[in-house]
N, CA and C of each residue as an Amber inpcrd file, in Angstrom:
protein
   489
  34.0730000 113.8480000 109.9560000  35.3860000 113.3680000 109.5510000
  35.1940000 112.0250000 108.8570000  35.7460000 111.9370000 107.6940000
  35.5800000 110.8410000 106.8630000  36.7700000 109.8060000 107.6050000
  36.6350000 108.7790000 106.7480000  37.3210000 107.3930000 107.2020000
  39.2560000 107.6270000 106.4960000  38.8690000 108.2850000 105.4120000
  39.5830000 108.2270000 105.1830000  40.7320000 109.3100000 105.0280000
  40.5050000 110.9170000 105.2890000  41.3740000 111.3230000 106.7030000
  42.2600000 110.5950000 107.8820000  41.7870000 109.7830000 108.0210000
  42.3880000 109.3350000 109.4290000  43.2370000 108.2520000 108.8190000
  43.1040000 107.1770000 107.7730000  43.7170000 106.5340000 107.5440000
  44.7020000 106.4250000 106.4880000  44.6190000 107.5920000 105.8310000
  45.4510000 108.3560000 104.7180000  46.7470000 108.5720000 105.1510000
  46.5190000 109.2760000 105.8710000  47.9730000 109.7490000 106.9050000
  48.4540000 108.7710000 107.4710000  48.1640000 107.6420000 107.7160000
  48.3940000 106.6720000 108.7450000  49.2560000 105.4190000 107.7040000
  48.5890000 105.7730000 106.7100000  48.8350000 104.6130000 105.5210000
  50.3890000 105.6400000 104.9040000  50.3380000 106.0790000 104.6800000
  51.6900000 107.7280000 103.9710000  52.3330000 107.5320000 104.8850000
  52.1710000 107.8820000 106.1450000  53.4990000 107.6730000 107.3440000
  54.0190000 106.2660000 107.4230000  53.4340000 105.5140000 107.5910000
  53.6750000 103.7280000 107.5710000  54.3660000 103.9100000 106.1010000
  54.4110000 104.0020000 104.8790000  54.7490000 104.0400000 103.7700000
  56.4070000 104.0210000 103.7550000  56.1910000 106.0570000 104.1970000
  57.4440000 106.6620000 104.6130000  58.5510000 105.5950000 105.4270000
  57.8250000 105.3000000 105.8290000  58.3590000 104.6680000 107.2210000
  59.5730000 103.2650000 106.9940000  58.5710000 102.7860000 105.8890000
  59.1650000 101.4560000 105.2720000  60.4800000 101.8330000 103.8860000
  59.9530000 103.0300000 103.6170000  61.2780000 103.0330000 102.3740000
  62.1770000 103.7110000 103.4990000  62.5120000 104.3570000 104.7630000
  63.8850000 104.4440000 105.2340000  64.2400000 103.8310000 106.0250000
  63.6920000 102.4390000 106.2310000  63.6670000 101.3140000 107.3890000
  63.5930000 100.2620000 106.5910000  64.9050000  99.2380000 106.6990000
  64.3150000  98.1660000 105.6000000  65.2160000  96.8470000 106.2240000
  64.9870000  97.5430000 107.4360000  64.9120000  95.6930000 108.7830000
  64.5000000  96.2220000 109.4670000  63.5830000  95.1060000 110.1710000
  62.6900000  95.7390000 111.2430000  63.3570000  96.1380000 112.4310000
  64.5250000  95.5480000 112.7540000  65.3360000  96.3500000 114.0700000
  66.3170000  97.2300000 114.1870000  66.1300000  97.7260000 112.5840000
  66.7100000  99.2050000 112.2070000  65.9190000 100.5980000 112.3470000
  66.7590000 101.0690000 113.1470000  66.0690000 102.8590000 113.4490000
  65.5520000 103.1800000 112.5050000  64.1170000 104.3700000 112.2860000
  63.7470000 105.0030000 111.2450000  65.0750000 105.9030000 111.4410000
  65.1530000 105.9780000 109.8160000  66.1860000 107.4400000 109.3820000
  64.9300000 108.5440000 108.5810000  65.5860000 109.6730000 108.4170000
  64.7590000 110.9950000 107.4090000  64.9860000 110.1530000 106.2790000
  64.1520000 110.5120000 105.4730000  64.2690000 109.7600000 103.7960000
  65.0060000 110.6470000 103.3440000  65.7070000 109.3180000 101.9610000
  66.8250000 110.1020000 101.4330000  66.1560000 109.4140000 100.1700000
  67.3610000 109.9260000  98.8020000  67.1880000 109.4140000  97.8420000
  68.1580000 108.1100000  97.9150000  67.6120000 106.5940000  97.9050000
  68.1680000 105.6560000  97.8260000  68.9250000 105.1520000  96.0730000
  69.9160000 105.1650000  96.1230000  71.0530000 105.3980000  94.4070000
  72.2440000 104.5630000  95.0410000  72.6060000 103.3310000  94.0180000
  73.9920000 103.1870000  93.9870000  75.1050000 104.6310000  93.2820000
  74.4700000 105.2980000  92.8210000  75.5490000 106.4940000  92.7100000
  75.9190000 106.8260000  94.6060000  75.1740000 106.5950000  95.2400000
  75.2210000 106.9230000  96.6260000  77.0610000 106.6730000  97.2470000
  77.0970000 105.4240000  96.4020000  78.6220000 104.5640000  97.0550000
  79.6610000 105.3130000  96.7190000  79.3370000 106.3010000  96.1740000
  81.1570000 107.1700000  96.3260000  81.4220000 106.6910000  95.0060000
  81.3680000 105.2880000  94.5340000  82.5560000 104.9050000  93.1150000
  81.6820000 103.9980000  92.3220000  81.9700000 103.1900000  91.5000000
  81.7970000 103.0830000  90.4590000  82.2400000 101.4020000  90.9080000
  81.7990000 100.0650000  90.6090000  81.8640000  98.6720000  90.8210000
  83.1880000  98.4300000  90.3340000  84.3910000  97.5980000  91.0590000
  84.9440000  97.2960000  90.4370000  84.9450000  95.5410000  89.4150000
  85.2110000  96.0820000  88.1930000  84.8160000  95.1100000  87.1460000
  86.0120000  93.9340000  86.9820000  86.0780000  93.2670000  88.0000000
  87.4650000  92.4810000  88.0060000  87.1000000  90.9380000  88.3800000
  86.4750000  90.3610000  88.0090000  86.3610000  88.3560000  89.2430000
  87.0800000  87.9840000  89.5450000  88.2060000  88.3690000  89.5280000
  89.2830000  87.9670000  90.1600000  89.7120000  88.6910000  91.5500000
  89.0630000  89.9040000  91.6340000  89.0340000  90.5130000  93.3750000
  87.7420000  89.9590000  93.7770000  86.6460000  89.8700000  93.1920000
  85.2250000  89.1610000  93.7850000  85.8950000  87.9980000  94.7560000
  86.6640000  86.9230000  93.7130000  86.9200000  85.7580000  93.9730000
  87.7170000  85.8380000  95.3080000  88.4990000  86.7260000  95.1280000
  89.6930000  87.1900000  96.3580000  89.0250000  87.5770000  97.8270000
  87.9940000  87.8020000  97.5490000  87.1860000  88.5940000  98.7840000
  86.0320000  87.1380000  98.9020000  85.7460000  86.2970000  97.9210000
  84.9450000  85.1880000  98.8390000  84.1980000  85.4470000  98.1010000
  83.7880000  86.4730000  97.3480000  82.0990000  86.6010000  96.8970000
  80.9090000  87.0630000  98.1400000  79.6360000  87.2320000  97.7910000
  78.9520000  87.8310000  99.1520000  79.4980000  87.4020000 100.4520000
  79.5320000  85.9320000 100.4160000  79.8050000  85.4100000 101.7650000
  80.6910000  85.5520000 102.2700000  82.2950000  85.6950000 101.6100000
  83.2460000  86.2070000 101.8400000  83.1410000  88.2180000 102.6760000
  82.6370000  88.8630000 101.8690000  82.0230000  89.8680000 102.1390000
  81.3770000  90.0720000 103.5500000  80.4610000  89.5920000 103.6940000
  79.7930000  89.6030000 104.7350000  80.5650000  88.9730000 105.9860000
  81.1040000  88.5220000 105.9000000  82.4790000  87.5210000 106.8140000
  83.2440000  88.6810000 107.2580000  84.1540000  89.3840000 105.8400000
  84.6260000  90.7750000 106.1710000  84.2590000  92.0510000 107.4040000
  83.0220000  92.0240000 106.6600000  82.2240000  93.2820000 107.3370000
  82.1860000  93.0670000 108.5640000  81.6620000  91.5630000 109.1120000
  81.9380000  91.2210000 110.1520000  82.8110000  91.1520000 111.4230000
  84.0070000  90.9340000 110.5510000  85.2710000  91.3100000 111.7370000
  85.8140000  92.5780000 111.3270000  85.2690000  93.3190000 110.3530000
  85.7280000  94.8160000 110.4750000  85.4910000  95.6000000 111.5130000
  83.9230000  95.4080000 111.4450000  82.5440000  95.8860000 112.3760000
  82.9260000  95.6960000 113.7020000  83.3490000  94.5220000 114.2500000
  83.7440000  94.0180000 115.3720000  84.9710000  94.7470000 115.6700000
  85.7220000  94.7030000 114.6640000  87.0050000  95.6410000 115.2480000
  87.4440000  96.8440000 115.2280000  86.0790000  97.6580000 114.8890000
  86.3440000  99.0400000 114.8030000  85.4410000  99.8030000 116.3580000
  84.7030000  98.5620000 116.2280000  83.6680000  99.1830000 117.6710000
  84.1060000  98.4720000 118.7370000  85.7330000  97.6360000 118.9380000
  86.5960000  97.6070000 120.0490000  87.6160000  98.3620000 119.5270000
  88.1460000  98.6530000 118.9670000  89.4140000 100.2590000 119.0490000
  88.9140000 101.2290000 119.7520000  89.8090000 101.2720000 121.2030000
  90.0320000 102.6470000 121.8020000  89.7330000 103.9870000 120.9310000
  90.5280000 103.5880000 119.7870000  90.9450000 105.2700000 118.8730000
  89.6560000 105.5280000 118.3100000  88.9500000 104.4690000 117.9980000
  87.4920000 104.7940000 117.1250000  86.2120000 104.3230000 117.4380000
  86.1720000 104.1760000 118.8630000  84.8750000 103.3120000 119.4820000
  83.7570000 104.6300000 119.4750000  84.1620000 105.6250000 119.9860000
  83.5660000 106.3570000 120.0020000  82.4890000 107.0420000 119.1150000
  83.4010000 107.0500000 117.8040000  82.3860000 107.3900000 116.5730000
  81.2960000 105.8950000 116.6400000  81.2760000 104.7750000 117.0120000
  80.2650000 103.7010000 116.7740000  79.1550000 103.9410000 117.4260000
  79.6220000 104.4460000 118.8520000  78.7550000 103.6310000 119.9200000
  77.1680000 104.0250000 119.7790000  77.0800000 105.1010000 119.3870000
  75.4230000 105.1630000 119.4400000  74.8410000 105.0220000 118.1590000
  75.6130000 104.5140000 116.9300000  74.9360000 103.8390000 116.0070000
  73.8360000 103.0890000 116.0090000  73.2190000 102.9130000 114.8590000
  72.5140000 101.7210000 114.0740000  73.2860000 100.8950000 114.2900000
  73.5110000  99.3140000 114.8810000  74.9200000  98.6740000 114.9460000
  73.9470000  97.7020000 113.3750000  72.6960000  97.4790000 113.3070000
  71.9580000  96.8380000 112.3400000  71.7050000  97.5340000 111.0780000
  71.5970000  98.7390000 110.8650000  71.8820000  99.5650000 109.7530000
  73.5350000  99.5380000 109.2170000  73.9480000  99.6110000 110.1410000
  75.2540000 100.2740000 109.7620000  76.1730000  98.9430000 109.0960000
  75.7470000  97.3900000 109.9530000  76.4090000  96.5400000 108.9250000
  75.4930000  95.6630000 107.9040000  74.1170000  96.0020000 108.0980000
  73.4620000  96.3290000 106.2080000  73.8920000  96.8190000 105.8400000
  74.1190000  98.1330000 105.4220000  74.4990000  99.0790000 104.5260000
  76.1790000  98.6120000 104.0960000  76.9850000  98.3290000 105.3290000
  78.1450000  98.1770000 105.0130000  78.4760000  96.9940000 104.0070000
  78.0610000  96.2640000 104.3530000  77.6980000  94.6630000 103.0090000
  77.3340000  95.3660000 102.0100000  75.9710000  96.2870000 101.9360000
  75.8600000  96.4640000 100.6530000  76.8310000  97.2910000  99.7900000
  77.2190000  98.1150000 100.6980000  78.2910000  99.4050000 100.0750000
  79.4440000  98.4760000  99.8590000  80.6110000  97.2260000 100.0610000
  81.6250000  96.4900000  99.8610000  80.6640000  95.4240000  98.5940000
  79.5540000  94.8370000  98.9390000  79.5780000  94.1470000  97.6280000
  78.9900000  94.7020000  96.5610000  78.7240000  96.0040000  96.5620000
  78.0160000  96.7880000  95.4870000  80.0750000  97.4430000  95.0090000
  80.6200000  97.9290000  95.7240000  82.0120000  98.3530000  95.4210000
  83.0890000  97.3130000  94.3460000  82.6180000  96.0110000  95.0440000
  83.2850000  94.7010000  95.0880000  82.4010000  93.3800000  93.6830000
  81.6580000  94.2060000  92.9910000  81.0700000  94.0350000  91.6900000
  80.3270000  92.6430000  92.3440000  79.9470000  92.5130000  93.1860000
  78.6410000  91.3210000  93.3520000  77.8170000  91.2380000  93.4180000
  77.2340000  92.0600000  92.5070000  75.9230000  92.4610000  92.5150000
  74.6390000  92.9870000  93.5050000  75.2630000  93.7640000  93.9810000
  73.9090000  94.1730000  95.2720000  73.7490000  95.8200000  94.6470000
  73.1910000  96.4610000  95.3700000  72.3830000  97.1000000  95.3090000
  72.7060000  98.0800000  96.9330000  73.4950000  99.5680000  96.5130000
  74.0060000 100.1520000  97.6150000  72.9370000 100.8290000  98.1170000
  71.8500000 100.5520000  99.4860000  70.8440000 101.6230000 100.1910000
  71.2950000 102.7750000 100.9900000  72.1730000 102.8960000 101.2380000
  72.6380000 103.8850000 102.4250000  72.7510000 105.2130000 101.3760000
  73.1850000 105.7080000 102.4610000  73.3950000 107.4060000 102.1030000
  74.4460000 107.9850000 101.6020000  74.7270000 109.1160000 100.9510000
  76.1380000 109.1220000 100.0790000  76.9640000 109.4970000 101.4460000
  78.5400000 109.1630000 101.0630000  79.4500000 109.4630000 102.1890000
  79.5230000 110.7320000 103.0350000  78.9520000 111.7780000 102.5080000
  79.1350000 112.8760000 103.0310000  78.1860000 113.0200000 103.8530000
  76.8500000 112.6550000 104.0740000  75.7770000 112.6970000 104.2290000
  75.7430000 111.8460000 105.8640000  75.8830000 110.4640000 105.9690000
  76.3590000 109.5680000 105.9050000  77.4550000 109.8480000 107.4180000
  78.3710000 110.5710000 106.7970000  79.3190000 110.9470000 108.2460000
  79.1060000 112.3310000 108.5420000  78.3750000 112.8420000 108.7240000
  78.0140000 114.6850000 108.4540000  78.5370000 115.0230000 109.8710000
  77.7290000 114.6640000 110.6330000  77.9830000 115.0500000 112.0020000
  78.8660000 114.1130000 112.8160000  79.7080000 113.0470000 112.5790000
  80.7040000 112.2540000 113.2090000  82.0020000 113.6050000 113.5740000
  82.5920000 114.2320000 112.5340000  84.0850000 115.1510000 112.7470000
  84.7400000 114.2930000 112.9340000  85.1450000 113.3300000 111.8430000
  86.2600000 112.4470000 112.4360000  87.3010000 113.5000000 111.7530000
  88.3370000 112.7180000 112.1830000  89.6500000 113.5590000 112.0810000
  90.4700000 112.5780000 111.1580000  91.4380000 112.9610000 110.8620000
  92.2660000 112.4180000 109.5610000  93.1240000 110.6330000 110.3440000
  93.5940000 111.1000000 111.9320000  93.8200000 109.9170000 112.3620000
  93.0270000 109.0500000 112.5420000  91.5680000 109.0530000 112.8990000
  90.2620000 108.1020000 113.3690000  90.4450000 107.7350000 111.9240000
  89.9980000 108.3460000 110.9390000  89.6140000 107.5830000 109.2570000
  90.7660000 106.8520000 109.4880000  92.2270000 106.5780000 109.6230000
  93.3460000 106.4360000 109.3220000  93.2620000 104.4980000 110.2580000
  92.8940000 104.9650000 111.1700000  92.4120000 103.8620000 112.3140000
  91.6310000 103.1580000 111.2700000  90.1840000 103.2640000 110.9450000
  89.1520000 102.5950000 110.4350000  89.6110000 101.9920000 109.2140000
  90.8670000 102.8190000 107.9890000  91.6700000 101.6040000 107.0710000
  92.1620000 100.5820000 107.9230000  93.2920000 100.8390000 109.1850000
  94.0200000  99.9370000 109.8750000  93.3350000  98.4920000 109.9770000
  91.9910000  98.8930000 110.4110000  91.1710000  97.8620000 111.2160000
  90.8990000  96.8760000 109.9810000  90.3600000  97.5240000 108.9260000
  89.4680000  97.2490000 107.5640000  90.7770000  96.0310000 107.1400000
  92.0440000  96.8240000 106.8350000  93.3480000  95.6380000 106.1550000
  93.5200000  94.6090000 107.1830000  93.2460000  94.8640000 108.4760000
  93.2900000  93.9840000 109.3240000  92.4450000  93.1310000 109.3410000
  91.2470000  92.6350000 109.0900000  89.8920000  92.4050000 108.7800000
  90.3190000  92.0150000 107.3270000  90.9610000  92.2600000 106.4930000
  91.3570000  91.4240000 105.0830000  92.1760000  90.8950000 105.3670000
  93.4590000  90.8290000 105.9950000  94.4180000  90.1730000 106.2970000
  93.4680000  89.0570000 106.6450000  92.9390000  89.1220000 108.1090000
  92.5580000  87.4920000 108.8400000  91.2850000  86.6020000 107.7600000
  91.2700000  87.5890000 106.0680000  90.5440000  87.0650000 105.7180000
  91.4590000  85.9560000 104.1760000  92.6240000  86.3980000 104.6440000
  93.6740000  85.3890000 103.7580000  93.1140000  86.3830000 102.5810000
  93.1210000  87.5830000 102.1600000  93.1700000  88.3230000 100.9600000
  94.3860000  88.8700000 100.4440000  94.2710000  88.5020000  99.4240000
  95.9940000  88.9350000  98.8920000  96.3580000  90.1520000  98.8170000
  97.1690000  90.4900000  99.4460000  97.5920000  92.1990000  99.3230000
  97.5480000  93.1250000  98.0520000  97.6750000  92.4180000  96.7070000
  97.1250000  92.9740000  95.7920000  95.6620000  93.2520000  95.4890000
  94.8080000  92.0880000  96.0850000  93.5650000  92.7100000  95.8380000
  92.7160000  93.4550000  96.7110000  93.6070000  93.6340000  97.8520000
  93.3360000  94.1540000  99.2950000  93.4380000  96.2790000  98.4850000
  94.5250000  95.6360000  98.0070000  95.2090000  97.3080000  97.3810000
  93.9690000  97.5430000  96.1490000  93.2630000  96.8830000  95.2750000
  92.2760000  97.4120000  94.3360000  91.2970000  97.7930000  95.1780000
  90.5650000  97.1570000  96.1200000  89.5190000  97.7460000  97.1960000
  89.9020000  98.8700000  97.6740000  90.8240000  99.0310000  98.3060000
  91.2760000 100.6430000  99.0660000  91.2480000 101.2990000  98.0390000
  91.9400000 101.3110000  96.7070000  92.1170000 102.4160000  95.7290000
  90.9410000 102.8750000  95.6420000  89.5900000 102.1280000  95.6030000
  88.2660000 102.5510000  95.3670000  87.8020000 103.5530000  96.2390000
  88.0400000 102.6870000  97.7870000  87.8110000 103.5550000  98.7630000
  88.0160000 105.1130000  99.2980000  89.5570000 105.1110000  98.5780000
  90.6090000 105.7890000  99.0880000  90.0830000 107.7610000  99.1310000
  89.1480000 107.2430000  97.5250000  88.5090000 109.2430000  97.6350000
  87.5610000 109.4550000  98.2870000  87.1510000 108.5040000  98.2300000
  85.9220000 108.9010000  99.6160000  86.2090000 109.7310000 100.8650000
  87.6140000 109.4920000 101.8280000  88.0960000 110.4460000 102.5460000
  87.5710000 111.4850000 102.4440000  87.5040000 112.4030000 101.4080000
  87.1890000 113.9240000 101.2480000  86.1000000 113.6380000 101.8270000
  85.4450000 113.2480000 101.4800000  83.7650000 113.4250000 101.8200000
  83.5300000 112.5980000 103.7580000  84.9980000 112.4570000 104.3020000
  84.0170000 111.1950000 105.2830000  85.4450000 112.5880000 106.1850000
  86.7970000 112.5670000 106.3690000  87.2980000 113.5490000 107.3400000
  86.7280000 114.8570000 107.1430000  86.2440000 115.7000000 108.2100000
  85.7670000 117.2860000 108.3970000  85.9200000 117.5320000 109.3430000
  87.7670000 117.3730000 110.0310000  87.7070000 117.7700000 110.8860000
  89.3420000 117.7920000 111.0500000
């Protein structure tokens, strides 16, 4: 057995390993194809909702008390709890400031993909807007630009209720 048998495979799996893991205290996932086509939509081209939302930091602030308030709702704790809680608000930053034209770069998985096996139901999605405007509200975002973000969001539904 050569040397390099043994370390071929070892070097390819470690490889693998790193393009569907990209923090170290994030679960390996199956590899996917990583694409901002992934995000459901298309950036919105506006600086004036960037500005409205804070820019990244604003963003990430967001995600923050979204995150927090969707994995204390009674109605929707359930779909969280055995998450990535470290994947899930990477990806979520990237998927709002890749949506939210600030330049990032969406890694996660397309929506369908993504919620495959959750079955949320039309009220849980319905909950997770509640929380989200709630989470823009305490972020002093103006209801108009609160309303260009959801419009983006809004088709994604198809692909995220199956149930």
């Amino acid at each position: 057995m050569n040397i390099l048998t043994v370390i071929l495979p070892l070097v390819l799996v470690g490889a693998q390993n790193e393009m569907s893991k990209t923090h170290p205290d994030e679960f390996a996932v199956a590899p996917y194809e990583q694409s901002n086509a992934n995000a459901g939509a298309d950036p919105i081209d506006n600086a004036a909702v960037l500005a409205a939302f804070g820019g990244k930091e604003g963003i990430d602030r967001l995600v923050e008390n979204f995150s927090d308030r969707i994995i204390a709702d009674p109605r929707i704790e359930g779909i969280f709890r055995a998450r990535d809680d470290v994947r899930f608000r990477r990806t979520l930053k990237e998927h709002f400031c890749y949506l939210l034209g600030a330049g990032c770069d969406y890694t996660g998985m397309d929506m369908e993909r993504a919620h495959v096996d959750h079955g949320i139901t039309e009220a849980e999605f319905n909950a997770v807007v509640q929380n989200l405007q709630l989470a823009m509200n305490d972020a002093g975002i103006p209801f108009r630009m609160q309303n260009k973000f959801l419009a983006v969001l809004a088709p994604m539904q198809r692909s995220i209720v199956t149930r």
